[in-house]
TIROTOR-810535 format. One line per field, with one value per residue: residue in one letter; residue number from 1; chain; x, y, z of N, C-alpha, C, CB in turn. Coordinates in pm, 1 decimal, decimal comma. Glycine has a CB too. Layout:
BEGIN
resn = (A / ...)
resi = (NUM / ...)
chain = (A / ...)
nX = (X / ...)
nY = (Y / ...)
nZ = (Z / ...)
caX = (X / ...)
caY = (Y / ...)
caZ = (Z / ...)
cX = (X / ...)
cY = (Y / ...)
cZ = (Z / ...)
cbX = (X / ...)
cbY = (Y / ...)
cbZ = (Z / ...)
END
This chain:
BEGIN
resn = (X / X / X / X / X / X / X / X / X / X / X / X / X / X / X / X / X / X / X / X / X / X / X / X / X / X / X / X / X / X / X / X / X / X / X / X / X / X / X / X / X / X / X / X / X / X / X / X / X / X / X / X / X / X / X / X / X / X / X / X / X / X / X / X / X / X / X / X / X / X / X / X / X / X / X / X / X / X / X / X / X / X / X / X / X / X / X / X / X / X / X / X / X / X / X / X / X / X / X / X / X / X / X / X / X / X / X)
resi = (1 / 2 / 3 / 4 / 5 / 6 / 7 / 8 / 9 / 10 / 11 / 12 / 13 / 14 / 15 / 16 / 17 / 18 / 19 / 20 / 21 / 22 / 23 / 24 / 25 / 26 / 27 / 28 / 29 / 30 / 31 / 32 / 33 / 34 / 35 / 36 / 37 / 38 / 39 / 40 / 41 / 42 / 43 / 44 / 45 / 46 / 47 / 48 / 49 / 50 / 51 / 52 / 53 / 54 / 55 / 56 / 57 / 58 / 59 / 60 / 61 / 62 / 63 / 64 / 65 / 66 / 67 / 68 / 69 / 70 / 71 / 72 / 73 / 74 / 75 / 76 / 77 / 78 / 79 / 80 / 81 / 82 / 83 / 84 / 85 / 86 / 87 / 88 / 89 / 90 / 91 / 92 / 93 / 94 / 95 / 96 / 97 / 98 / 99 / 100 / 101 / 102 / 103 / 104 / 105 / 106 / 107)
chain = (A / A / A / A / A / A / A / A / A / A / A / A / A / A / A / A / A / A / A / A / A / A / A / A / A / A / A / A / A / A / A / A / A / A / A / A / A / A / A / A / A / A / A / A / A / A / A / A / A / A / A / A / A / A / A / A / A / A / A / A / A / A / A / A / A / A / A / A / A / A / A / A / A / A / A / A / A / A / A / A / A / A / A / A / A / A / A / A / A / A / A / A / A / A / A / A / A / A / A / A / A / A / A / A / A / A / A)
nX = (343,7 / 606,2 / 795,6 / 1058,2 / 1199,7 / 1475,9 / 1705,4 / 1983,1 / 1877,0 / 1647,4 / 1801,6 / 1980,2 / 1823,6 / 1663,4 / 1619,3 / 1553,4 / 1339,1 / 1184,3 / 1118,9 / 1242,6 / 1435,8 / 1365,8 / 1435,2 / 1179,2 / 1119,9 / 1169,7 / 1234,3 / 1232,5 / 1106,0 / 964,9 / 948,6 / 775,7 / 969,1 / 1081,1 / 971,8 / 1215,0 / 1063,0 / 935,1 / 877,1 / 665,6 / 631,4 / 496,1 / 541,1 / 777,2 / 818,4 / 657,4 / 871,0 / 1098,7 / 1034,1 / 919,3 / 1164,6 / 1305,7 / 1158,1 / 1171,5 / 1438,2 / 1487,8 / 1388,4 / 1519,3 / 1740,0 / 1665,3 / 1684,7 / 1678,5 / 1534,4 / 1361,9 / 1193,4 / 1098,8 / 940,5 / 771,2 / 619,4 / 501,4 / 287,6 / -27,5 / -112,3 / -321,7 / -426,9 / -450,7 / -180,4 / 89,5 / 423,2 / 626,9 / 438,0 / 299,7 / 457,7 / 559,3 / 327,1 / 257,4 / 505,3 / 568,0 / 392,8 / 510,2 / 773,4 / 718,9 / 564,6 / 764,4 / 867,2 / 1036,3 / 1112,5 / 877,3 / 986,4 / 952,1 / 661,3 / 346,8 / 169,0 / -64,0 / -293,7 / -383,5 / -713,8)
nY = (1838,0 / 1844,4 / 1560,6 / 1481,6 / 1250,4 / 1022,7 / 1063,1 / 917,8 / 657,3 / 616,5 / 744,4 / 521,4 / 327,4 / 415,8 / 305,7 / 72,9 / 70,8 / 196,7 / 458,7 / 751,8 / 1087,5 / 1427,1 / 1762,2 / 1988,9 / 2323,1 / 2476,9 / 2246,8 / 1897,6 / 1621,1 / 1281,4 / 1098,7 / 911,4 / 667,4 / 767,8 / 627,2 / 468,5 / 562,9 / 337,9 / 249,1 / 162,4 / -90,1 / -5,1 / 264,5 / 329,4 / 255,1 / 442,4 / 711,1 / 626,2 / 653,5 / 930,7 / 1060,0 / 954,8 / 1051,4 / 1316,5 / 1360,6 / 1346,2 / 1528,7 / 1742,5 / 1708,7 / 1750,2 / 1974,8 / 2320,5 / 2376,1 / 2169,4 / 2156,3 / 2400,8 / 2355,9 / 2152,2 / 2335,5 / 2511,0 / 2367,4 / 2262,8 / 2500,3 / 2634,6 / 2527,4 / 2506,7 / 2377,6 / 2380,8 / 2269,3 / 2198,2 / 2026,3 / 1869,7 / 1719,8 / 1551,0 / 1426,3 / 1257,6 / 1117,9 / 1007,8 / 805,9 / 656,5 / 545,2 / 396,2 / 149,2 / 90,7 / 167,7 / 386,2 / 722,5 / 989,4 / 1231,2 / 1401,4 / 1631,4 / 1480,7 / 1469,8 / 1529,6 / 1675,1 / 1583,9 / 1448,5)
nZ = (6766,7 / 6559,8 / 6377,0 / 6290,9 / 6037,5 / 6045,5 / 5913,7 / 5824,3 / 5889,7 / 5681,9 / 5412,3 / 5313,6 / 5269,9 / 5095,7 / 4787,4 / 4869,1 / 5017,5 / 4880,4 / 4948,3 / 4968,0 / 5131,8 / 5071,7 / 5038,5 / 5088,2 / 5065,6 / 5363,8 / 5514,4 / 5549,6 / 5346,5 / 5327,6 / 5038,9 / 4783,1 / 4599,0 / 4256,9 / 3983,8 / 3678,6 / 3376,4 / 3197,3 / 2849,5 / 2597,5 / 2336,0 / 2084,5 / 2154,7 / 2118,6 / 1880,1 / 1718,3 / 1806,5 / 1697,7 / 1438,7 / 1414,6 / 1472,6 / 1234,1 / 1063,7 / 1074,9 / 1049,9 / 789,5 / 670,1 / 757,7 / 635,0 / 360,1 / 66,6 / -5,3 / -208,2 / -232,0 / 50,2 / -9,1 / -191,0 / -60,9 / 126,7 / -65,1 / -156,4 / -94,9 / -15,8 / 62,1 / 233,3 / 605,0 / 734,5 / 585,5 / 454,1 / 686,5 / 864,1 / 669,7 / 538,9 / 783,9 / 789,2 / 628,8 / 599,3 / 867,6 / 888,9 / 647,1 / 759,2 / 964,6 / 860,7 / 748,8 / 458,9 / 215,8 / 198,8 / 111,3 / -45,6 / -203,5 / -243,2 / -344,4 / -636,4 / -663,3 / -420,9 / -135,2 / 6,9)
caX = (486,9 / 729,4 / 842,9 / 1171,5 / 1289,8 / 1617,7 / 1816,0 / 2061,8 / 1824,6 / 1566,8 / 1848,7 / 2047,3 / 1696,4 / 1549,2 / 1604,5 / 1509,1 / 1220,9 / 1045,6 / 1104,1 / 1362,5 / 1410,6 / 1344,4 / 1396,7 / 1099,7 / 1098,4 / 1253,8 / 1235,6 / 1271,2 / 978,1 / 954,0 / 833,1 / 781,6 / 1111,4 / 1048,2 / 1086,8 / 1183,6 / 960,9 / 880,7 / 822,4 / 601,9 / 730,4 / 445,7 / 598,0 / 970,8 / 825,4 / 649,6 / 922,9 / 1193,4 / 962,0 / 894,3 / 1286,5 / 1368,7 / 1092,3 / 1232,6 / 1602,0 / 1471,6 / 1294,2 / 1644,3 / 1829,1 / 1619,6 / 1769,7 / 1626,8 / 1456,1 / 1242,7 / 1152,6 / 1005,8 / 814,9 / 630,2 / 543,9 / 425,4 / 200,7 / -186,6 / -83,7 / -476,6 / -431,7 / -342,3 / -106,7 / 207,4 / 571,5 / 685,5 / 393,9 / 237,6 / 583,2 / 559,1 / 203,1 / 331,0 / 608,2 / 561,4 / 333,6 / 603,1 / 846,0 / 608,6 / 585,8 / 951,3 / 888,8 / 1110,9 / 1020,7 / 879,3 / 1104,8 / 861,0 / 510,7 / 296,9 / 165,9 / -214,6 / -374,5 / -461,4 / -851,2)
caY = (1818,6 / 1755,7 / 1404,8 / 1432,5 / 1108,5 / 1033,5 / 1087,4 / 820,1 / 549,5 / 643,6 / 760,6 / 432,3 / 250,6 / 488,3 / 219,4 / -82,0 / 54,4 / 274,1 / 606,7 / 852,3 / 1217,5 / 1495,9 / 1830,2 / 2046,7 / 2449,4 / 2481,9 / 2149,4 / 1757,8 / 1561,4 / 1155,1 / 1102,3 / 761,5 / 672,4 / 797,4 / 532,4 / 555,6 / 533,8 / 244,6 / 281,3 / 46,2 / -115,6 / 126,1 / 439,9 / 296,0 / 293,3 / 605,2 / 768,9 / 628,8 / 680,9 / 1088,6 / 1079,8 / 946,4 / 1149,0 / 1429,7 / 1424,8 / 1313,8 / 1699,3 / 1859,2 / 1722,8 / 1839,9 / 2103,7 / 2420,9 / 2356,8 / 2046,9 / 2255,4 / 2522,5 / 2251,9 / 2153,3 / 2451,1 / 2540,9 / 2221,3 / 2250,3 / 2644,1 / 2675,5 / 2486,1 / 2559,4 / 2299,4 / 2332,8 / 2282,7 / 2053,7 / 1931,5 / 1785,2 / 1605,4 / 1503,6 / 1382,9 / 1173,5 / 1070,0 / 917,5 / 607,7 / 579,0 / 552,0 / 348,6 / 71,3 / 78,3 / 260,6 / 513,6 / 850,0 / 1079,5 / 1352,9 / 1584,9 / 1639,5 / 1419,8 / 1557,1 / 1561,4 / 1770,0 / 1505,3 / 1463,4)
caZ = (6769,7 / 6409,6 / 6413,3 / 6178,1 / 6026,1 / 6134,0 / 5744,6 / 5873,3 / 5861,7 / 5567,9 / 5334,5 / 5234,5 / 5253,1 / 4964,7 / 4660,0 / 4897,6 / 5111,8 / 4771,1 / 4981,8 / 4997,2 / 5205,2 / 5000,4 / 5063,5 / 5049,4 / 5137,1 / 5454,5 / 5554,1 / 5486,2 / 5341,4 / 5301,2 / 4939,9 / 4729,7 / 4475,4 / 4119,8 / 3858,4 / 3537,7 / 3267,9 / 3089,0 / 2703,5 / 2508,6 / 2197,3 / 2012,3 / 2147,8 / 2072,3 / 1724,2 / 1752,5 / 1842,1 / 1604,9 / 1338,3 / 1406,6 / 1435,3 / 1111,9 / 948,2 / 1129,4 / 995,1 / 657,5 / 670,1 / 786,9 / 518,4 / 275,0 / 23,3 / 2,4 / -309,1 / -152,0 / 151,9 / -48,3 / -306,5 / 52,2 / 167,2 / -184,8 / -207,4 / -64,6 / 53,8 / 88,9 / 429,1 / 742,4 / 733,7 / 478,1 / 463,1 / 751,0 / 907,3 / 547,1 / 519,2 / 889,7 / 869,9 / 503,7 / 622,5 / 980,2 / 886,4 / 628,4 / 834,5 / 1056,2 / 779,8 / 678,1 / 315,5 / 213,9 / 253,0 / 2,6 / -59,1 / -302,7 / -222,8 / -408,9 / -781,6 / -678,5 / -295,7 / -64,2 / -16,0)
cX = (532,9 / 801,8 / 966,4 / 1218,7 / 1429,8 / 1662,6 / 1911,3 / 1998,8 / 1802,5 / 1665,9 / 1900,3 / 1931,6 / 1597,7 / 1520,9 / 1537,2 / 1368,0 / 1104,4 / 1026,7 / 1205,0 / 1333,4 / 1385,6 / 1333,1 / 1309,8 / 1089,3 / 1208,0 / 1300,4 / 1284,1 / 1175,4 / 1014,2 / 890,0 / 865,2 / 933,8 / 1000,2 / 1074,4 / 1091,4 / 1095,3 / 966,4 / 821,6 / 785,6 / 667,5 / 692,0 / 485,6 / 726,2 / 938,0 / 785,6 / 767,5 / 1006,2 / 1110,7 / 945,0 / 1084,4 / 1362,6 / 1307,8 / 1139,2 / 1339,7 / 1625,4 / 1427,3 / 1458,5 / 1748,1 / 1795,5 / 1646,7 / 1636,6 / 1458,3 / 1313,8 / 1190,3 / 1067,3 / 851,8 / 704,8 / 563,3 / 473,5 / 294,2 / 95,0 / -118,9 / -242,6 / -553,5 / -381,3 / -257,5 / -71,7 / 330,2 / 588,2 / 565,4 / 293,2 / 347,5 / 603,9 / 468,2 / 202,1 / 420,7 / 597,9 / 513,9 / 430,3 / 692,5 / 817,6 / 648,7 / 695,1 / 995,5 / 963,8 / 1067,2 / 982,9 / 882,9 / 1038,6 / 748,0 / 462,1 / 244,0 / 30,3 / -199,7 / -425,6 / -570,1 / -868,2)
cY = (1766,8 / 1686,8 / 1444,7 / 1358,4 / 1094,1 / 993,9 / 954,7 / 646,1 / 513,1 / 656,8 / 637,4 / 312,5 / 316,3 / 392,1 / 125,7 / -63,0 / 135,9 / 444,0 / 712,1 / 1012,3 / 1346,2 / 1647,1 / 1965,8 / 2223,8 / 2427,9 / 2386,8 / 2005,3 / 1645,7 / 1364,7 / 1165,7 / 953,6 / 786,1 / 708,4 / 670,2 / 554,2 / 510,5 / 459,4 / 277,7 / 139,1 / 45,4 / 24,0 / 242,5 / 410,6 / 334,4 / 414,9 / 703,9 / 761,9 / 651,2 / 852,9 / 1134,3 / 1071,9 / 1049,0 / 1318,6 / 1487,5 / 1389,5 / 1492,3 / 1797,8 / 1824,9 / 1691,0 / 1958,8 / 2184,9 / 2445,6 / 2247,5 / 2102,6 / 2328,4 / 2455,3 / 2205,5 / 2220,1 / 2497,1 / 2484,0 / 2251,2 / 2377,6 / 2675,4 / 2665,2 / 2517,7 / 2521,5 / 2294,0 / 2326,3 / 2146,3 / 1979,8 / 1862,8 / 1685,1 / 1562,7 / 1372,6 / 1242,9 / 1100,2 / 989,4 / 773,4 / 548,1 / 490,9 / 411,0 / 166,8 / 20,0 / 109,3 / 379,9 / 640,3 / 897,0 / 1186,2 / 1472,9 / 1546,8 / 1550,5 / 1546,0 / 1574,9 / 1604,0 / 1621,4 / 1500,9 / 1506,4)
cZ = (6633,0 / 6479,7 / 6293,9 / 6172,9 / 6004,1 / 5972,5 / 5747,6 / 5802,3 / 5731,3 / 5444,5 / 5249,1 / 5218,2 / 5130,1 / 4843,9 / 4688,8 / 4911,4 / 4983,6 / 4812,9 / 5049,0 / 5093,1 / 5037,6 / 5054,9 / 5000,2 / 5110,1 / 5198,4 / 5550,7 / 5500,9 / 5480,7 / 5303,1 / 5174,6 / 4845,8 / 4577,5 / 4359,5 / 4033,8 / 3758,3 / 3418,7 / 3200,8 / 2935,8 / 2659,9 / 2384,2 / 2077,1 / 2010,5 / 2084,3 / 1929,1 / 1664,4 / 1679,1 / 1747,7 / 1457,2 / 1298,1 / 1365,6 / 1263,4 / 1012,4 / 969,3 / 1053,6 / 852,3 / 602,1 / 676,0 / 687,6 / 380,1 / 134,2 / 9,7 / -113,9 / -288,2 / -53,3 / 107,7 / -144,6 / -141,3 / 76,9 / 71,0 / -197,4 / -86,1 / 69,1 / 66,8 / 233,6 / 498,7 / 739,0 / 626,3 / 527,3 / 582,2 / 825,7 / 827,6 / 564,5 / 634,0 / 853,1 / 749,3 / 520,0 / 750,0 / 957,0 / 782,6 / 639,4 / 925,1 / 980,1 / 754,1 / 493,8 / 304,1 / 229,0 / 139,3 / 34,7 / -125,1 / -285,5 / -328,9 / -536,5 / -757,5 / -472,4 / -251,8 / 36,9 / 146,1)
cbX = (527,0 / 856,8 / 702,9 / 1257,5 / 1248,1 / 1663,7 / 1957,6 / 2050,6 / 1730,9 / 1478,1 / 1911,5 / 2194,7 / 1616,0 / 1624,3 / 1716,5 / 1575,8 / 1249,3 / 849,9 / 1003,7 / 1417,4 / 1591,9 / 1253,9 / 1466,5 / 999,6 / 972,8 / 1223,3 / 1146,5 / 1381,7 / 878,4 / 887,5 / 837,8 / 562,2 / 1229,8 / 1131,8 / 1078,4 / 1310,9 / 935,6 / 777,4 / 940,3 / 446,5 / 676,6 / 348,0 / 626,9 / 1060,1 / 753,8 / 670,7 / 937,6 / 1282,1 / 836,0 / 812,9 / 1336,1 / 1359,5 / 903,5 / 1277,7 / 1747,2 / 1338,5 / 1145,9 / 1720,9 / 1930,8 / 1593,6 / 1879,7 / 1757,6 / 1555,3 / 1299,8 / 1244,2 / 1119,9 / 934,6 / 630,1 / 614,9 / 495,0 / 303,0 / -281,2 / 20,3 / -559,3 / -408,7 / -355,7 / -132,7 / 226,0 / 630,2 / 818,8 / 362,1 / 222,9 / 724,8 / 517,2 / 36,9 / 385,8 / 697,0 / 476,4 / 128,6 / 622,2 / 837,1 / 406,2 / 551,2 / 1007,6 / 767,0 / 1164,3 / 1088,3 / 794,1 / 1245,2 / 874,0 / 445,8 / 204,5 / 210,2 / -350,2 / -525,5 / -402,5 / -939,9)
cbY = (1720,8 / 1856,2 / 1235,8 / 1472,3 / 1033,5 / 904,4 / 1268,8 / 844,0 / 544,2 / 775,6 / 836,2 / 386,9 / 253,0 / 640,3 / 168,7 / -160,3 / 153,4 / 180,2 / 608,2 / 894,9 / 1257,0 / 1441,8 / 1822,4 / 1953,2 / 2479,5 / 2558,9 / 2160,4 / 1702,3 / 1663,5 / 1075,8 / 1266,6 / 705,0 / 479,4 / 920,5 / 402,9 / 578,7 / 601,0 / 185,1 / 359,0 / 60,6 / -305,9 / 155,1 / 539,5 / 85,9 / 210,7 / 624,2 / 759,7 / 491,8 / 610,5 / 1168,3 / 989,7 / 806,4 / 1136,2 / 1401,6 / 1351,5 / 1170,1 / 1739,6 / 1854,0 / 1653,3 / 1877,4 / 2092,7 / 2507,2 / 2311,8 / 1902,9 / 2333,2 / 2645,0 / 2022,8 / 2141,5 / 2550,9 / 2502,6 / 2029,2 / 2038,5 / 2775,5 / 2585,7 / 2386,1 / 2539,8 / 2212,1 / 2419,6 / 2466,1 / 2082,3 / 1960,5 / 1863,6 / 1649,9 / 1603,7 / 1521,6 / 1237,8 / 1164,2 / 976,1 / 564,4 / 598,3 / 682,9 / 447,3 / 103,2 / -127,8 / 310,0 / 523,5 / 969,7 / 1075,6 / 1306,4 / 1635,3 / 1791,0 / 1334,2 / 1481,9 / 1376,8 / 1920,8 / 1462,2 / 1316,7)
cbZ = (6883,2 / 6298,5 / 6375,4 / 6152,2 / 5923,5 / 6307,2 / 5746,0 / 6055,3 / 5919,1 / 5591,7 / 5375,2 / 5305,4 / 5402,8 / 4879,6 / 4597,8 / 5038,5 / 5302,0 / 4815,1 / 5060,5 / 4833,2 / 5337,4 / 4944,8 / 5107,8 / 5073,0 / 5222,6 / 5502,0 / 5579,0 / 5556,5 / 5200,0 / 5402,5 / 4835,1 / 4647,9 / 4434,8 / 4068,5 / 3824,2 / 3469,0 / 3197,4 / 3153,0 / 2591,8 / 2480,6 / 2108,7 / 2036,9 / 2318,9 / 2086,4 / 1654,2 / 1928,1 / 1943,5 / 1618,4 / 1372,6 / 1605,8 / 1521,3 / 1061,7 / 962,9 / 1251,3 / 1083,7 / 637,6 / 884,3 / 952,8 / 540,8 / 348,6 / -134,3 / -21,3 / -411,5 / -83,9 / 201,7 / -164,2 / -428,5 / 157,6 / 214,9 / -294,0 / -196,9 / -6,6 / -52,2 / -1,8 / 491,5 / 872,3 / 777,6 / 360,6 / 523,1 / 873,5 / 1012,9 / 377,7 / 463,3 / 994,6 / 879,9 / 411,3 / 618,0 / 1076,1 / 808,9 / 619,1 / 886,8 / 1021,5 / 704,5 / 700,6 / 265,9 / 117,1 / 342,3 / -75,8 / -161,0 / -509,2 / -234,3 / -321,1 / -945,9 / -758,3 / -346,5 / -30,7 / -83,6)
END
């Protein structure tokens, strides 16, 4: 025999009790609340760190763009994710960014 939980009850109890209705298919399933995600300070910095190095990359001129991609073309890796991978712990630190590839191939 399906037992269906009476919506009435369960519904305005979803925030208190940890478990809301949910409908699933053709039916209506009990499932635990979602919460939202917690970020550690590390990711916060992370994160604002990829950002800044990010929109440091997009405003760029055309001419700096191409000097990356130019710079250690032998590797897999040129153009934005050298100036990513340069730029994040920058960023990270709180040093400015560097804007033109360095003058020597890093080892």
């Amino acid at each position: 025999m399906k037992v269906t939980p009476n919506p009435d009850i369960l519904w305005p109890l979803g925030p208190i009790s940890g478990v809301i209705l949910a409908p699933y298919h053709d039916t209506t399933i009990v499932r635990p609340v979602y919460r939202e995600p917690t970020r550690s300070q590390c990711q916060i910095l992370n994160q604002n760190a990829f950002r800044n190095a990010d929109l440091y990359w997009q405003n760029l001129t055309t001419i700096q763009k191409q000097a990356w991609r130019d710079w250690r073309k032998w590797d897999k890796l040129h153009g934005y994710p050298w100036f990513m991978r340069i730029n994040i712990p920058l960023a990270r630190a709180g040093d400015p960014p560097m804007l033109e590839p360095p003058p020597y191939p890093p080892g």
